[in-house]
C-alpha positions in Angstrom: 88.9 84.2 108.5 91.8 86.5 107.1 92.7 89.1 104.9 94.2 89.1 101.8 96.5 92.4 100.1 93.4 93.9 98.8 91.5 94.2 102.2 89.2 91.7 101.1 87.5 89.4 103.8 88.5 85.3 103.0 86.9 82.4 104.0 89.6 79.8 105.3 87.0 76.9 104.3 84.8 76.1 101.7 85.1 74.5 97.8 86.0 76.8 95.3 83.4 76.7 92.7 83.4 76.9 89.2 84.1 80.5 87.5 86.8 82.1 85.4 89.9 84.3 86.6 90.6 87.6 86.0 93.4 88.2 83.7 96.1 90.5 85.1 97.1 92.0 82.0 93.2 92.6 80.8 93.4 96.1 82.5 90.1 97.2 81.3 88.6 93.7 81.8 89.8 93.6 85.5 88.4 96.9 85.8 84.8 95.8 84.5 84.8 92.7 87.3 86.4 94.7 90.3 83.6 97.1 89.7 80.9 94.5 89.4 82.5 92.6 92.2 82.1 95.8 94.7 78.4 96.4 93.5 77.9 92.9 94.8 79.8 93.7 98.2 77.3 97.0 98.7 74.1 95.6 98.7 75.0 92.8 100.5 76.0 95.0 103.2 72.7 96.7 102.5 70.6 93.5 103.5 72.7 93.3 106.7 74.2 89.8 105.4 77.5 88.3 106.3 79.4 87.1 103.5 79.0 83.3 105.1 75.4 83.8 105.3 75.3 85.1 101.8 77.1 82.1 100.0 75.1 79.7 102.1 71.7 81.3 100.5 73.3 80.9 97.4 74.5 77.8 97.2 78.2 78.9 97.2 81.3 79.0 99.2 82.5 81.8 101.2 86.3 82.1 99.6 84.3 82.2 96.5 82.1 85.1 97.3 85.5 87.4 98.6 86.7 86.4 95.3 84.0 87.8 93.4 83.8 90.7 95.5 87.1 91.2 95.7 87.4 91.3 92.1 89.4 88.5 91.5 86.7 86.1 90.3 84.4 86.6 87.2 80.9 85.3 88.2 79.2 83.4 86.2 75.8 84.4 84.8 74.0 81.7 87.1 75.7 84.1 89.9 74.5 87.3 89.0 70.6 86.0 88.8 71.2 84.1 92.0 72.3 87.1 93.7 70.3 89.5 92.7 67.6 87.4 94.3 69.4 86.8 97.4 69.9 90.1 97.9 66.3 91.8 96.8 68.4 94.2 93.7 65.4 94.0 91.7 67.4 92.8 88.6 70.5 95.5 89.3 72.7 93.4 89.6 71.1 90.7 86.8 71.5 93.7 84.8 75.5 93.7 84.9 75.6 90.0 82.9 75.3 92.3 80.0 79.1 93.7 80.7 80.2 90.7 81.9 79.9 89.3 78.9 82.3 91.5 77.5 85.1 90.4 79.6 84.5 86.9 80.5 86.4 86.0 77.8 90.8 86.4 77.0 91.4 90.0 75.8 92.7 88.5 72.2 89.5 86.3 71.4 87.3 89.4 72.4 89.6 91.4 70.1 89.1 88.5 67.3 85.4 88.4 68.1 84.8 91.8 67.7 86.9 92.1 64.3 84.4 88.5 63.0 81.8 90.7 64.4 82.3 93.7 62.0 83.7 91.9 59.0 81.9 91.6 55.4 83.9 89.1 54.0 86.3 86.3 55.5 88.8 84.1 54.0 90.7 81.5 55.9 93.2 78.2 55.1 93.5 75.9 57.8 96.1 73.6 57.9 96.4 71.5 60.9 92.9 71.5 62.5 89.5 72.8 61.4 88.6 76.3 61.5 87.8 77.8 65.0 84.3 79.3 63.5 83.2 75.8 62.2 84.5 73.3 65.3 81.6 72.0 67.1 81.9 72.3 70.9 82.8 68.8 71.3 85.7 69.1 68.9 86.8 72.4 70.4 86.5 71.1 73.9 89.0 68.0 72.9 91.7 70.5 71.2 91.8 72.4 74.0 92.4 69.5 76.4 95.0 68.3 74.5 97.1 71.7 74.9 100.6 71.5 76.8 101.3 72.9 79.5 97.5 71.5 80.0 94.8 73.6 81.0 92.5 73.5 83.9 89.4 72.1 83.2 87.8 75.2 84.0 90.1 77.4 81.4 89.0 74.5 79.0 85.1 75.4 79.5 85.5 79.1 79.4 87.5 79.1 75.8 85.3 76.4 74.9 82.3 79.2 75.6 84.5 81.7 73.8 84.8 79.9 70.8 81.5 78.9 70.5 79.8 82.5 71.2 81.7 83.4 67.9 80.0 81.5 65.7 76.8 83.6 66.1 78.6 85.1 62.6 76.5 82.7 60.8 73.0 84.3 62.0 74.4 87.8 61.4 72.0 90.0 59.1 73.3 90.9 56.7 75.5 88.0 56.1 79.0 88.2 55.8 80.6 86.2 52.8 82.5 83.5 54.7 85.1 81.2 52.6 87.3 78.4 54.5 90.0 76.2 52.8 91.0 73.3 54.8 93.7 70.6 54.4 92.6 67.4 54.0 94.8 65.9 57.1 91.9 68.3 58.7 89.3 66.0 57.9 91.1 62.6 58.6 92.3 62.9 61.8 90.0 61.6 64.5 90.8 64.5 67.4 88.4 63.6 69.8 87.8 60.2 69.6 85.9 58.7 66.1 82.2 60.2 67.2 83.4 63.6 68.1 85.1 63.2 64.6 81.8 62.5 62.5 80.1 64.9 64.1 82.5 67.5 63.1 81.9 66.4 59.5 78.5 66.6 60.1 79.0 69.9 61.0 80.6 71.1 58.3 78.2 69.8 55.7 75.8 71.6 57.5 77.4 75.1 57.4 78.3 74.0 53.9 74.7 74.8 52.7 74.5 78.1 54.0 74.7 80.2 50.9 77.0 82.8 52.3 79.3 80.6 53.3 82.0 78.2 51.3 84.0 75.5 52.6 86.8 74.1 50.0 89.2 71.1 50.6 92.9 71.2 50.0 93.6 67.7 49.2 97.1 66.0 50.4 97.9 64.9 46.6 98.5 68.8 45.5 101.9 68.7 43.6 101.6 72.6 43.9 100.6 74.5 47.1 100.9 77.8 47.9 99.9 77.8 51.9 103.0 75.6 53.0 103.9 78.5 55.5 100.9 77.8 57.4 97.5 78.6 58.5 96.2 82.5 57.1 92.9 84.6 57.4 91.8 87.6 55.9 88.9 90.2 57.2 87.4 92.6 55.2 85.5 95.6 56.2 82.8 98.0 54.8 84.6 100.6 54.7 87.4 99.1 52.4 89.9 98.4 55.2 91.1 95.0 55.9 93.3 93.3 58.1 95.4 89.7 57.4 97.4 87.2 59.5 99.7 84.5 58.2 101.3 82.4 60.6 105.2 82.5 60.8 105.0 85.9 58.8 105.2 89.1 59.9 105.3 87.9 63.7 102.3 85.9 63.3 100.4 89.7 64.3 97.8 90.9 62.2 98.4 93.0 59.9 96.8 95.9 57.7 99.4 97.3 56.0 98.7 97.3 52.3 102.2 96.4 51.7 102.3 92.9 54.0 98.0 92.8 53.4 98.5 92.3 49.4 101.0 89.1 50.8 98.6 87.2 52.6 95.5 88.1 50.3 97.3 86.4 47.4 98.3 83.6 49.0 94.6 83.2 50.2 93.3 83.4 47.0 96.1 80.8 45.4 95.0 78.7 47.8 91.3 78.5 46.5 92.2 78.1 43.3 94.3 75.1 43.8 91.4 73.4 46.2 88.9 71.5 45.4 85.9 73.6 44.3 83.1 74.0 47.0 80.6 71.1 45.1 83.9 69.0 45.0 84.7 69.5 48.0 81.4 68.7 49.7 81.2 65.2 47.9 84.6 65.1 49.6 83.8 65.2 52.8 80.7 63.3 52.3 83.1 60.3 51.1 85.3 60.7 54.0 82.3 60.3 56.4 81.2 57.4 54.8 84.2 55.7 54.8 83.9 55.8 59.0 
């Protein structure tokens, strides 16, 4: 046994098992887990339980548990129910998966979820690989293991989770208007392997039929394109305001100034107008999956 800068307790042996780290610069995120994390730590020192004896009734190892309660670790939702059990909190500490939620995730894709979550209307061009909001979890998992300087497996599942907890903007009520223009290279290449492929095809005819939702195709034969700067996304907001990013504009940051906002909305709506219409489009990618 030894002890770390914090004070905390740590196992020398044991697995590490799976959960997510704590971001550093995610102040209020750390802040979140190091206060879950000692919640944990009191009532296990209320049932009069070692922190060995604790991981070994739930199924975990001991570095892991100094980690969680040493804020350092994000426990999983599994973790929360099994310790709560454990340690007779009478769904206390089950409770917390509700603000755990919050910060599990990197502080920019929370940012992005929340700004998806509030938005009436969304325009988007992708160029290079399909839309975050309509990848399937297979196809997201695969572009994320293909990322260099390679992430760990376990960063791989966590903004896998991240990505897919977003698309819960389909099911919203009322429904946002949701538009999405992607290249046709988008469509062809097989990232994934050829299954993982179809099934993203799949996937978007599915979403196509959603009436709130469009999904155009920008096909490679265009003499005239106006999104050759990159991938773009617009979000609209009841109460008028909106905010736009165009990649390798503007720093690549969002933006909401009307001035650089005006940019990128004209650009998105070029775009549509020199895609293939929504109908079109759809027989599109039916074509393309037939072809496989």
């Amino acid at each position: 046994m030894s002890v770390v800068g914090d004070g905390t307790e740590r196992g020398d042996a044991g697995v590490d098992e799976p959960g997510w780290e704590v971001d550093p610069d995610d102040e209020p995120g750390a802040a979140v887990v190091a206060a879950v994390g000692r919640q944990i730590k009191a009532w296990r020192e209320a049932a009069g339980m070692r922190a060995a004896e604790f991981g070994t009734a739930m199924g975990y190892s001991e570095d892991l548990i100094y980690k969680v309660e040493g804020g350092r670790r994000i426990p999983r939702p599994e973790f929360m129910d099994g310790a709560d059990g454990v340690l007779g909190a009478a769904g206390k500490l089950a409770a917390m998966k509700a603000d755990i939620a919050e910060v599990r995730y990197p502080k920019k894709i929370r940012e992005l979820a929340k700004m998806e979550a509030a938005a009436v209307e969304l325009s988007a061009y992708g160029s290079h690989n399909i839309h975050g909001l309509l990848q399937t979890e297979e196809y997201a998992r695969a572009l994320f293991g293909m990322r260099r300087p390679a992430y760990s497996q376990d960063e791989v599942e966590r903004l896998v989770a991240a990505r897919t907890a977003r698309q819960s903007i389909f099911s919203r009520s009322p429904a946002p208007e949701l538009s999405f223009v992607q290249e046709e290279v988008t469509l062809r290449r097989h990232l994934g392997g050829r299954m993982v492929w179809r099934r993203q095809l799949e996937r978007l005819l599915e979403v196509s039929e959603l009436r709130h939702v469009e999904i155009q195709v920008m096909p490679t034969s265009r003499d005239e394109h106006a999104g050759m700067g990159g991938e773009m996304q617009v979000l609209k907001f009841k109460d008028g305001s909106a905010v736009g990013r165009s990649e390798g504009d503007f720093g690549s940051r969002p933006v909401s100034d009307p001035k650089y906002l005006r940019i990128v909305e004209l650009r998105c709506g070029i775009i549509r107008a020199q895609a293939l219409n929504p109908r079109e489009s759809r027989a599109f990618i039916e074509q393309v999956l037939g072809e496989t």
